[in-house]
N, C-alpha and C positions, 0 to 999 in steps of 0.2 A: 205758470202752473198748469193751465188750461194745454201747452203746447205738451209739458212732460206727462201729462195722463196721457194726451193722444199717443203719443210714440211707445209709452206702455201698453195700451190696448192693442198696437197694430206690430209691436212685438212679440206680442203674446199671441198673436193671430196667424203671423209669418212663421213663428218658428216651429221646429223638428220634434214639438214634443207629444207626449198624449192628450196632454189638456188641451192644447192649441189645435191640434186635429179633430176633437169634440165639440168643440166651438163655432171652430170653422163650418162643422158638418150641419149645425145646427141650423146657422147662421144662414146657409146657404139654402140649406132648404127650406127654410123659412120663407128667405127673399123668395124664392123660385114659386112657392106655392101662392105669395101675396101676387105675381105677376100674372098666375094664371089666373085667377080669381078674379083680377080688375080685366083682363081683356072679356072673362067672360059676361059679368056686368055693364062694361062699355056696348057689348053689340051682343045683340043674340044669337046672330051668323056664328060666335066663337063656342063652339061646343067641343070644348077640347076632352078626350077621354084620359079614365085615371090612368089606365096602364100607361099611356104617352107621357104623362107628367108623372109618374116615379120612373120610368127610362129617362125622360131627362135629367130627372136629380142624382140618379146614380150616376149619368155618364157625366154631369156635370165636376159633379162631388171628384170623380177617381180624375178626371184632368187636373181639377184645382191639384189633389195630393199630389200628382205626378211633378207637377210645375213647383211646388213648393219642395220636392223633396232634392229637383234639379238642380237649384238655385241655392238651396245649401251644402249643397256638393260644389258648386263652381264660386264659394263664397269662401276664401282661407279664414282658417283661424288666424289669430294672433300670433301663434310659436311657429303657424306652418309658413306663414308670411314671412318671418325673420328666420328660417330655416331655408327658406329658398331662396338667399343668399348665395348657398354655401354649395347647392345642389350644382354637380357639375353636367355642363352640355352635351345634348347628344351627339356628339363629333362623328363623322362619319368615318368609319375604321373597316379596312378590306379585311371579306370574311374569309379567316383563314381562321386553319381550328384552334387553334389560341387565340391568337389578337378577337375572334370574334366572339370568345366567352369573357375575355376580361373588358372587350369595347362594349357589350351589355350589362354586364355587371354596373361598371365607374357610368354608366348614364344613369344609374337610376338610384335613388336616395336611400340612405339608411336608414332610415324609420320608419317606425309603423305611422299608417296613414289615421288608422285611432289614436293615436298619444292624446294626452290630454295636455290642452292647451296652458300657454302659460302666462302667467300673470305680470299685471307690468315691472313685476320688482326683478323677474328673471331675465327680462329682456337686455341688460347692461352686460353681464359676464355670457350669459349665453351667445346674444350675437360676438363677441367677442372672443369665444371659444370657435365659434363654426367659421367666421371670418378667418382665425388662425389656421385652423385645419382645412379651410379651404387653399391657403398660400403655401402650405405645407410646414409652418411654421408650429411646426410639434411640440415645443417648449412652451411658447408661450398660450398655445391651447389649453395643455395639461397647465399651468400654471392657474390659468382660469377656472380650470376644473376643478384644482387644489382649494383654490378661496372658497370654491361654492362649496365644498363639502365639508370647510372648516367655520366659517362664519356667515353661511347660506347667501341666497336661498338654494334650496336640495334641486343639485338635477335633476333633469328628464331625463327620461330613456332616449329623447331622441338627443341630449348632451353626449349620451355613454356612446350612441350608435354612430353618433361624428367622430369621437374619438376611434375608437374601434376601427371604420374603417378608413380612419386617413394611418392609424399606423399600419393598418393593413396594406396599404397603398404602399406606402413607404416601405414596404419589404420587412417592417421590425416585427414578425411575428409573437414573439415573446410579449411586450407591452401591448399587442389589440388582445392577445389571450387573458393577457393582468387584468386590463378594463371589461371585458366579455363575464368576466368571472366575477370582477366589483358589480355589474351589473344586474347579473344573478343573485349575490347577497343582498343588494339593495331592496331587492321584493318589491319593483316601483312596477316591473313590466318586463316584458322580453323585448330583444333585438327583434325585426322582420329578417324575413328571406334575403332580401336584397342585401343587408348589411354580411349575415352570414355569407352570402352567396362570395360579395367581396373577399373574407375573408378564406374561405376557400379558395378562388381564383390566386391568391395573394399566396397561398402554400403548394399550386400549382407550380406558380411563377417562381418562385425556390426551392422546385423541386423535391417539396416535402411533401411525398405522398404519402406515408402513413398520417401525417395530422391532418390531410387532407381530407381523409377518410374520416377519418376519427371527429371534426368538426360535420360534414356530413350527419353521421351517426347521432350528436347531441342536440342535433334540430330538434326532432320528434319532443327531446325530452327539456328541451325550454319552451316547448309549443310553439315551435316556429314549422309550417309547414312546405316541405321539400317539395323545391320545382322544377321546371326543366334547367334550368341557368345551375340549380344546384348540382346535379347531375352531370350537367355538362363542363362543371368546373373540376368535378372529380375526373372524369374523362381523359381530361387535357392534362391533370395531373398524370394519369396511366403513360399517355401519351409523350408527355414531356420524357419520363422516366424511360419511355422504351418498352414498357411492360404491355403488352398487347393484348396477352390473358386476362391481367385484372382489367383494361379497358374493356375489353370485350363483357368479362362479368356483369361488370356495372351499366352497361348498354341492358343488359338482360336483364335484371336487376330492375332497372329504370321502369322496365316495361312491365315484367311482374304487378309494381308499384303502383302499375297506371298510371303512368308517367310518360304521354308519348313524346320518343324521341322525334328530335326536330333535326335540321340540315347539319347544323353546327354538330350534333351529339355525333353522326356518323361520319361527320368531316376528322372527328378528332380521331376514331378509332382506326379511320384511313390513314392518318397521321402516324398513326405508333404502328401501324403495321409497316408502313414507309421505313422509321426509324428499325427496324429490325429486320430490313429488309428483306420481308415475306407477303413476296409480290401474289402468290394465289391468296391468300388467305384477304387480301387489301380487295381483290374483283370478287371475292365470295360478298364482302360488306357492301360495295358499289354495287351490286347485283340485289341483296339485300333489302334494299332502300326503295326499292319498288312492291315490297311487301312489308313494308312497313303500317304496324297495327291501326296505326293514327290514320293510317290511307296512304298511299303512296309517294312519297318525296320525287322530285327532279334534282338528281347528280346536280351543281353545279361545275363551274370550272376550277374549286377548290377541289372539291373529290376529285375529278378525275387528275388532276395534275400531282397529286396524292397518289395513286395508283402508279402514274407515272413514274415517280420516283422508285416508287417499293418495286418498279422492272429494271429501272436500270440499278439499283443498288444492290438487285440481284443478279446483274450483270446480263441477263436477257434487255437489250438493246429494240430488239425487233417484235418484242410483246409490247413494250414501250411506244414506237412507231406504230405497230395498230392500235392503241388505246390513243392517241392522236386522231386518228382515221375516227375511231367512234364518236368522237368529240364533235365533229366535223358533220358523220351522218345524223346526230343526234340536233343539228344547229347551234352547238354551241363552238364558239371560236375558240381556235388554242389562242393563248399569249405569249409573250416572251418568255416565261417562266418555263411553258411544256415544252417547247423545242432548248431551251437553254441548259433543261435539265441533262437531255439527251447527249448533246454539245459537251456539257460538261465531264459526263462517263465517259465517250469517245474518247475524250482529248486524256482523262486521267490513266486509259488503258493504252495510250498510245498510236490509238485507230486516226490520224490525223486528216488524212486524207477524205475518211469517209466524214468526221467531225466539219471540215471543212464544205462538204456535200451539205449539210444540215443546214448552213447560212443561207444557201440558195435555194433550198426546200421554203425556209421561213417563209425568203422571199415571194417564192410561186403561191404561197398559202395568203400573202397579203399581211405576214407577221415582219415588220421591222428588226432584224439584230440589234444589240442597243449593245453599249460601251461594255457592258459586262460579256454578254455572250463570245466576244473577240476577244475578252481578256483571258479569256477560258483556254482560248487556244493559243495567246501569247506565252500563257503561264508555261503550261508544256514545255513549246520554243522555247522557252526562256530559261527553262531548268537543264534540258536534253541539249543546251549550247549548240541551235540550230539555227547558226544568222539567216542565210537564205528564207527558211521558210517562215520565222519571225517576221523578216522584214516588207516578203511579201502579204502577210496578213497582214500586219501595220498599212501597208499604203493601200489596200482593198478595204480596206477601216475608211481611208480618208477620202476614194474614191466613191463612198456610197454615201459621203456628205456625213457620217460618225464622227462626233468628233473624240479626240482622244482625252482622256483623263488624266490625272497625276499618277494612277496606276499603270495604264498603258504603258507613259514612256517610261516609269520606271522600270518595267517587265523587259521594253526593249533598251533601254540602256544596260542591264544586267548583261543580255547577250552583248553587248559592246567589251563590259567590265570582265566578261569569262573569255575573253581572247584579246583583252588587254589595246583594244580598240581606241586608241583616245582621240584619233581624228574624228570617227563615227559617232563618240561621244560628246565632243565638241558640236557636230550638226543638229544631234537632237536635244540639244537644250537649248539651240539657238531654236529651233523647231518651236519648241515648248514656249520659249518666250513668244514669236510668231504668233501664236494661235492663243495665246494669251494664256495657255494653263501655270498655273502655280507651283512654282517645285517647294517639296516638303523636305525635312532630315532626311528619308528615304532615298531622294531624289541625289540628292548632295552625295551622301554616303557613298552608293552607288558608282556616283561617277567618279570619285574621285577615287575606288578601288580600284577603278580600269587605267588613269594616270598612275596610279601605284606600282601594278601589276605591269606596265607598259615600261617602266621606270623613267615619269616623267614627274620628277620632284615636283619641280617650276610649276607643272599644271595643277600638280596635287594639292600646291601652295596657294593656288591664285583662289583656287572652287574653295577653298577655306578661308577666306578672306571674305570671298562673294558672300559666303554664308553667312558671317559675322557681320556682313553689312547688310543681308535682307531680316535681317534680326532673330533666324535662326540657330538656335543655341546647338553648337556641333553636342554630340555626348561624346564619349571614353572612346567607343567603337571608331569612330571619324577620325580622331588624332590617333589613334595606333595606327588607321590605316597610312597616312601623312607617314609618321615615324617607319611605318614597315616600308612605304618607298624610300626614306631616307637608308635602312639600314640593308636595303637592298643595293642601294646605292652608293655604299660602304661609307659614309658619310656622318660619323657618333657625332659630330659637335652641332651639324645640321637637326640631325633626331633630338639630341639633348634642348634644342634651342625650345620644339617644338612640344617637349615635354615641361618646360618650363612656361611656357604659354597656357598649355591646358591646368597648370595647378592656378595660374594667372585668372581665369576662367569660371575659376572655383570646382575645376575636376577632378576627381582625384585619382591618379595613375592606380587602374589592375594589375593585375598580373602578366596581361598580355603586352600590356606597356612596358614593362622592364624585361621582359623575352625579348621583347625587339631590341630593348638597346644592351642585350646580354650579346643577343644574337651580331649584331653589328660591329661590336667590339671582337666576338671569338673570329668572324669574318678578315680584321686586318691583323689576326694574331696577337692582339694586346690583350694576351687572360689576365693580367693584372688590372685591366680597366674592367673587364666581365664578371672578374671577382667579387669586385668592389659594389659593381650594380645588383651582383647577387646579393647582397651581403644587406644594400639599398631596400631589396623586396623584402627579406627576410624583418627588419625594425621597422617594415609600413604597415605588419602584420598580417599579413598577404601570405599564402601558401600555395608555394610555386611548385608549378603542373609537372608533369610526368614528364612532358617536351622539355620544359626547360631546364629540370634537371640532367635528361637526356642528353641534350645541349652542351651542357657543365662536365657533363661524366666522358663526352669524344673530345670535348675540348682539352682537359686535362691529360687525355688520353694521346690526345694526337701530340703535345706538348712532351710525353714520356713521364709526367708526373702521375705514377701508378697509385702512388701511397695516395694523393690529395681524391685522386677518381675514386679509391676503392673508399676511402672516407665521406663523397659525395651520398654512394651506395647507402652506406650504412645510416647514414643522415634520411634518407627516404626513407630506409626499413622505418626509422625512428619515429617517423612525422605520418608513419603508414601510407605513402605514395608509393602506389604500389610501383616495381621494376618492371617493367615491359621488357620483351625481347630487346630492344634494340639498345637500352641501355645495359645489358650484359654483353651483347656482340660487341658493344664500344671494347670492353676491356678483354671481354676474348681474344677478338681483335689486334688490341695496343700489345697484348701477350704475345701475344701467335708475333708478330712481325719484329718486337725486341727476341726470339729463340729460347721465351722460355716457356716452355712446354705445359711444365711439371703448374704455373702458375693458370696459364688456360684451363688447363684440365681440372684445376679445382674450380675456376665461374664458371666452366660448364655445368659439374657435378653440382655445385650450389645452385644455380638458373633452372635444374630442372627440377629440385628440393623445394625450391621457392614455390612452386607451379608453375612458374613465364614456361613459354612454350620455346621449347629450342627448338629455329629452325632451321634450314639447310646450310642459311650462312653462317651460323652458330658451330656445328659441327664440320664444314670445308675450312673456315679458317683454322680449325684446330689440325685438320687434316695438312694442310700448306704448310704450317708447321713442322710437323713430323717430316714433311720429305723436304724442306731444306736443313732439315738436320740430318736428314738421309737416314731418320729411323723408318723403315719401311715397315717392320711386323707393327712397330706403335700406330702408322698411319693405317695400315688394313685393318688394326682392331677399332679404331675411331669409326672405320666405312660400314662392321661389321652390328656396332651399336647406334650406329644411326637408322641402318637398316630395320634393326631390333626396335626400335623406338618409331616405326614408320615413318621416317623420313625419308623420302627420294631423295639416293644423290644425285645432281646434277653434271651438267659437261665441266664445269669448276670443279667438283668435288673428284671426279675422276680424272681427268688432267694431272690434280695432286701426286694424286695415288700414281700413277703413271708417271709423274716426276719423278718419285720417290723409287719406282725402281729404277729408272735412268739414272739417278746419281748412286743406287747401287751392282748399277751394272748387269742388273738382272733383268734381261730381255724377254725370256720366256712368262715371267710372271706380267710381265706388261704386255705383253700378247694377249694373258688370259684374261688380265681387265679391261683388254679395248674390245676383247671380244665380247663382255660381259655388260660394256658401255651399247655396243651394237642389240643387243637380245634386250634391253632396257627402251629400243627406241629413240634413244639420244642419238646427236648428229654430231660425229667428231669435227672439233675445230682446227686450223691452222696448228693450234699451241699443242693438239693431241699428240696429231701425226710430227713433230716435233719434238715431244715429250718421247715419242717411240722410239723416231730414229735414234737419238739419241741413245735411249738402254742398247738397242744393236750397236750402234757403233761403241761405247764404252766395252761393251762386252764382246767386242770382237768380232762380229758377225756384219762384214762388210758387204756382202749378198743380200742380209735380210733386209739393212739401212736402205740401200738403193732400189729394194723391192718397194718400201713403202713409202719413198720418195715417189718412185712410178705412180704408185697407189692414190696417191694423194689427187694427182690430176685425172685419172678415172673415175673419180669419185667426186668430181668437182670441186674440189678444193686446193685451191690456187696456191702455191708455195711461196716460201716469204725467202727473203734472206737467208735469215737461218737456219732453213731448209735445205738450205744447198749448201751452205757453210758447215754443217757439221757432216755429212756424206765427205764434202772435200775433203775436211779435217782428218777426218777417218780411214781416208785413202792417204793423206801424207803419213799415218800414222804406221800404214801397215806398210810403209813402203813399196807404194802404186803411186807416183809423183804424174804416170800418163793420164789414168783413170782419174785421178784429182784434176788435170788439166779437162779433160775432156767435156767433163760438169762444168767448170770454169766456160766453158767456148759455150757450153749450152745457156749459160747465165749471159754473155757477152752476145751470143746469136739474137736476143731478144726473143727465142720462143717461148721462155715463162713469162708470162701475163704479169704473174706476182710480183717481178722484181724489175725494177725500174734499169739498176746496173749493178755490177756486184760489188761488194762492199769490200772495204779493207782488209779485213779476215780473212776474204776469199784467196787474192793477192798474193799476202800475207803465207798462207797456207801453201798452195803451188811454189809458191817462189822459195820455200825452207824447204818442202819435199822433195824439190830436184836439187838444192844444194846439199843437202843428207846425202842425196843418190849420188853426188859425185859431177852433176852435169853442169858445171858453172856456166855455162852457157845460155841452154833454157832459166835457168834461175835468173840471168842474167837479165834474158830477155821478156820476163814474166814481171821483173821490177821497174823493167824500162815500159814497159804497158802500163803500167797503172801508176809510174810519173806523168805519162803521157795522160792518161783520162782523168788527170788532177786527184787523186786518190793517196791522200795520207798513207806513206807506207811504216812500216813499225823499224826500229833500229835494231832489233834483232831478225830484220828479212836484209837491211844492209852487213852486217855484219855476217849473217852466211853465207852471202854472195861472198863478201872480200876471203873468206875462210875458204871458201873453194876457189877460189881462182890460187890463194896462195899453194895450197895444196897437188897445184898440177902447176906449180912453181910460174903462173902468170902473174908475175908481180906487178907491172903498170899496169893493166886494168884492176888489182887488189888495190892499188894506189889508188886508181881514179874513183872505185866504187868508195873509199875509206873518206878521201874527200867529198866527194858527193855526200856521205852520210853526214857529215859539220854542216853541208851549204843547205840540206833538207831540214837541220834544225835539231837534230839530233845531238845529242852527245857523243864524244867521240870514246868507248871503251876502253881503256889502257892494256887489261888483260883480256885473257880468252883468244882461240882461235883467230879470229875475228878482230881481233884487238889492233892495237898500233903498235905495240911491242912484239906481237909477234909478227907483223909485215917489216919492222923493223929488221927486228934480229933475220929475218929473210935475205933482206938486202943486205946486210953484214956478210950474211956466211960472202954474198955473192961479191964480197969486197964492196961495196956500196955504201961507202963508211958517213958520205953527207949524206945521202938519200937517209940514211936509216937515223943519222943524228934531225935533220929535219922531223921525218915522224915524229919522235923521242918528243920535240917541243912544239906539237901540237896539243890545240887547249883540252880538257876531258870534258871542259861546258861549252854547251853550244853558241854560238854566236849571235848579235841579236838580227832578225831575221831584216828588211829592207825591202820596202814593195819597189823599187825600183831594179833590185838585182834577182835571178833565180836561176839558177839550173836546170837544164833537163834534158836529161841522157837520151840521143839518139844514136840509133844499132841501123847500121846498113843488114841487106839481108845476108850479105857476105861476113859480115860481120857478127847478126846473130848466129848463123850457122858454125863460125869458130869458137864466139864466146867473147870476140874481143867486142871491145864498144869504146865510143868516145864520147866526151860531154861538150858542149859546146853552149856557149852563153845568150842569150835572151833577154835584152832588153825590155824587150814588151811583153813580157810575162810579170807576174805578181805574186809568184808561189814564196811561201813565207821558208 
């Protein structure tokens, strides 16, 4: 009894109240004046004056209070004690203008430091609510919260301000604004700063800068007073968002308020000027900050690396580089970040060389490169398919002791996979194992694009295997790659295998999955197996790409099934995939090359109806068209609507037109279009000057042919075969058999480049134009050449050799040439000039009654040919000069 009065007395003496400061006061001075009292009794020496003993008792008095009012400040309550729990650590967070508004915010607790303390009946669901909300376990927080306000005891404010800001933490805006507002109805107290502060930072950090504001704005009127954190958390919201004007406000704002900004306030507005990259307005703020109302700020290395940014995002690189420099004179060190920044712009503008400079700058600054700043410039390499200079930064990486990342060698395996590299790619995942880095799905993918593309099934198969065995789950993408080597590889039952593996997997085949095995199948020609796969995507519910109907619409095309392609068509219209050019050109195309015209000409007319853009090949093929039907007006009006429609024709598209009058003969209009090809800029090709000769020679003008025959080697453009073969032609034609020979001898001289030897045709040609002229002789001796240089001759060049020779009545060399034509493989003619009935009836008149009944039962089919036996006419010179010739046999020849 005796102990619980004492501890009420000296309770009532310790604590923070009025009465107890009254007591105290009294208490003390009491004591203080009995002290002085008995010293001055004890001795007479002690004459202490009054004024010295009331200064003692007041300076007494105000220490006692001081001491007393310490120690119930550093003495928790009851709620505060089981609240600081919950209260999270000051973790130490790099100040950047976000991270360093929300790493202040989450250090500091959500309650006010006055709440009123709570009683032991609170303590069971309360700590049990803050314990929740401290693990982030939000359900069963609020579940807590639910009992206490159903069957008590009634929250605290500082319950509602756990809640509030753990869902504020948690990103669920909506639920801290439910509880902010229960909290409000409650009438128990208001949230503090700090809990709002949270919640502001928390609409920063999702970008919701009007409620950012707007929570801001309801401080005042819950009587929560705004502070710098609060300010700064609106800031970062401006920031975040990119708005640099309301940042900038609210900076001013701040200040208005009397609210001095701090490092962080003007780190964030450096920030949003970064992000909008308005690099003078970001050195106006940095500048700024030295006139700052509160006194002056020192830049850290957040600002300026801030500033940083906002130069090179505005693509000033070397304002950038001197705000480096000032960093430097000011003693503050750049870091990886200010020089990475740099590095980074370079490498994205394609400045590699000087980006590359920048590593070595780091270095002289005493800054480290670290794994990112080299992947900066792998990326580049990596995208621009630049092995050399990739692979060089890669081993200048490893020579400065860097090691590389799983991004690294993904970066440089890409450049492996884009030139189909699989040896290269084989090294650097041995590499990667080496040095002990981790390959990811990226990694895999990757390489096994580059065995794809290289068309190394086998490899493509093995790194999918690997995969599955480092317990990396391939996705869709990885086995369409597999499949696209397979179908590359023309290999369906391979691809199918590997299709049936990933649904094995739990995959479920795309769309790009069944393109490939569409694609595979139209590759060996089996559209009845591509149908079917089409047919596959279509009941997987899948809607197939532009490509792959594309795909469907040439393959039917090429197939000659017009009706199934033009109903592919219509099926896209249907399903609204739109038609691309190149699926109209398919059936332009299939049109134009079956000769029907009239059907081109309406997908054209539809293709441009549609919108697709017709282009060049769109309207040449319909033009090729026309001039192998030899409609010349129809293919000039195609050239003259393509024109109209701004299309360039091209060296195809004129070639056409230029066919087109070759096969009608009309040389002059093909003159006007090569010259109209020439004032266009275009380079005529082989097939031009070809297309030309030809209108000349058809039309009669055997000077113009062999003008631009000439023409063609002044111009550098080397003549083909057919180049000289139709000038010959055209010389047999007008009955010039010398002139034909003569081209012949320039073909056989070797001084065209272009033609290896002259071709059958040639031969062919000379040898009928001097048998026409009557010279069985030369004809004779132009057949006997080109047995000689192994040269298939035609059985209508034997036939008018035997035709002239009968004709100046040399019947055994018409004999010898009529057999020679059986033993070259030919058939033997019955009738005509040429024939065996007329060398027969020859020998008759001449009494020759066997000679002639022998011919009569020669076969009209050719014999079968024997690489053991061949003929081949050799002509003395005495002999080509009369005409006569003998044959004589060869063993060791093999002419069929």
């Amino acid at each position: 009894m005796a102990a619980t009065l004492f501890d009420r007395c000296l309770s009532l003496i310790t604590s923070n109240t009025n009465l107890a400061s009254v007591a105290r006061t009294a208490a003390l001075a009491a004591s203080i004046n009995v002290l002085f009292s008995t010293l001055e009794l004890r001795s007479s020496a002690w004459c202490i004056p009054a004024a010295f003993e009331e200064v003692t008792i007041v300076a007494t008095l105000l220490l006692v209070e001081l001491a007393v009012h310490s120690s119930a400040k550093r003495r928790p309550s009851r709620s505060a004690a089981a609240a600081a729990t919950t209260r999270p650590s000051k973790a130490k967070v790099p100040l950047t203008s976000g991270a360093a508004v929300g790493a202040k915010v989450a250090s500091q607790q959500p309650w006010s430091d006055s709440a009123p303390e709570a009683t032991p009946s609170d303590l069971g669901l309360s700590t049990r609510l803050q314990a929740a909300a401290k693990a982030g376990d939000l359900p069963t927080a609020e579940a807590a919260m639910r009992e206490m306000l159903q069957v008590g005891p009634k929250p605290s404010v500082v319950c509602y301000g756990v809640l509030v800001a753990a869902h504020a933490k948690a990103g669920n805006l909506v639920a801290a604004e439910k509880w902010l507002a229960a909290l409000q109805q409650a009438g128990i107290g208001s949230p503090n700063a700090i809990c709002m502060n949270i919640v502001i930072s928390a609409c920063a950090k999702s970008g919701d800068l009007e409620k950012a504001e707007a929570f801001l704005a309801k401080m005042p009127e819950l009587g929560v007073e705004q502070d710098v954190m609060s300010y700064n958390a609106v800031i970062d919201a401006c920031a975040r968002a990119g708005d640099v004007e309301k940042a900038e406000a609210w900076l001013r704002r701040m200040r208005d308020d009397g609210v001095a900004p701090n490092v962080v306030s003007f780190s964030s507005v450096l920030h949003a000027c970064a992000k909008a990259s308005d690099a003078s307005r970001a050195e106006h703020w940095l500048s700024a900050m030295t006139d700052s109302p509160g006194g002056p700020l020192e830049p850290n290395t957040i600002c300026y690396n801030a500033v940083i940014h906002a130069c090179c995002k505005a693509g000033d690189v070397e304002r950038a580089a001197y705000w480096i420099d000032q960093m430097t004179a000011h003693g503050i060190r750049p870091t990886v970040n200010s020089f990475s920044t740099i590095i980074d712009r370079l490498a994205r503008t394609g400045d590699m060389a000087t980006a590359e400079g920048w590593l070595d700058r780091m270095a002289q600054a005493g800054v480290e490169a670290d794994v990112v700043s080299y992947n900066m410039i792998l990326c580049n390499y990596s995208k621009s398919g630049e092995p050399e200079h990739a692979f060089s930064v890669f081993q200048r990486m490893l020579e400065r002791g860097v090691t590389p990342n799983t991004v690294s060698f993904n970066l440089v395996l890409n450049v492996h996979a884009r030139t189909g590299d699989s040896a290269g790619t084989r090294q650097r995942l041995q590499d990667m194992r080496r040095l002990g880095v981790e390959a990811d799905r990226v990694t895999y993918s990757t390489a096994i694009k580059a065995f794809a593309k290289h068309g190394d099934v086998r490899g493509a198969e093995a790194l999918l295997r690997e995969m599955h065995s480092s317990r990396i789950q391939p996705d869709v993408q990885v086995f369409n790659a597999v499949i696209g080597a397979c179908a590359r590889a023309k290999d369906p039952e391979r691809a199918e295998k590997w299709l049936q593996q990933m649904a094995k997997d739990g995959l479920k085949a795309d769309a790009a999955s069944y393109h490939a095995m569409i694609e595979v199948c139209a590759q060996i020609g089996d559209f009845q197996r591509a149908e079917q796969w089409f047919q596959k995507l279509d009941k997987a519910g899948l809607q197939a790409s532009a490509s792959t109907y594309n795909l469907m619409v040439s393959t039917c095309a090429k197939m000659g099934d017009m009706h199934r392609a033009e109903h592919l068509l219509s099926k896209m219209e249907a399903v609204q995939v739109e038609a691309t050019g190149t699926t109209y050109n398919s059936l332009i195309s299939a049109c134009a090359k079956r000769g029907d015209i009239s059907r081109s000409e309406r997908w054209l007319n539809r293709m441009t109806a549609s919108g697709a853009h017709a282009d060049v090949a769109s309207y040449s093929a319909l033009v090729h068209a026309c001039a192998k039907a030899s409609d010349l007006p129809r293919a000039e009006g195609w050239v003259r609507k393509m024109e109209e429609a701004r299309v360039e024709p091209n060296v195809v598209t004129y070639n056409s037109v230029i066919n087109a009058c070759a096969r009608c003969g009309d040389a002059a209009k093909a003159e006007v279009w090569f010259q109209k090809m020439l004032s266009q800029g275009i380079t005529p090709a082989v097939l031009t000057y070809n297309s030309l000769i030809n209108a000349c020679a058809k039309g009669g003008d055997l000077a113009k042919a062999e003008h631009w025959l000439r023409s063609m080697s002044e111009q550098g453009v080397l003549p083909d075969d057919v180049s000289f073969s139709t000038v010959i032609h055209a010389c047999g034609q007008k009955q010039d058999p010398q002139r034909a020979e003569q081209w012949l001898e320039r073909m056989r001289s070797g001084k065209s480049a272009g033609v290896e030897k002259p071709s059958a045709f040639c031969y062919n040609s000379v040898t009928q134009a001097w048998a026409r002229a009557g010279d069985a002789g030369r004809a004779a001796h132009w057949l006997n050449l080109a047995l000689r240089d192994n040269v298939e001759c035609s059985a209508a060049s034997f036939s008018a050799v035997v035709a002239a020779f009968v004709r100046r009545s040399n019947l055994p060399e018409a004999e010898k040439w009529l057999r020679g034509m059986l033993d070259a493989g030919h058939p033997v003619p019955r009738s005509g000039s040429g024939g065996s009935e007329a060398l027969a009836s020859a020998w008759q008149h001449k009494g020759e009654h066997a000679r002639a009944a022998a011919l009569r039962s020669l076969p009209v089919e050719a014999p079968a040919a024997t690489s053991e036996r061949s003929w081949r006419m050799s002509a003395s010179a005495s002999a080509g000069r009369s005409g006569a010739a003998s044959w004589r046999q060869d063993g060791g020849s093999s002419r069929a």
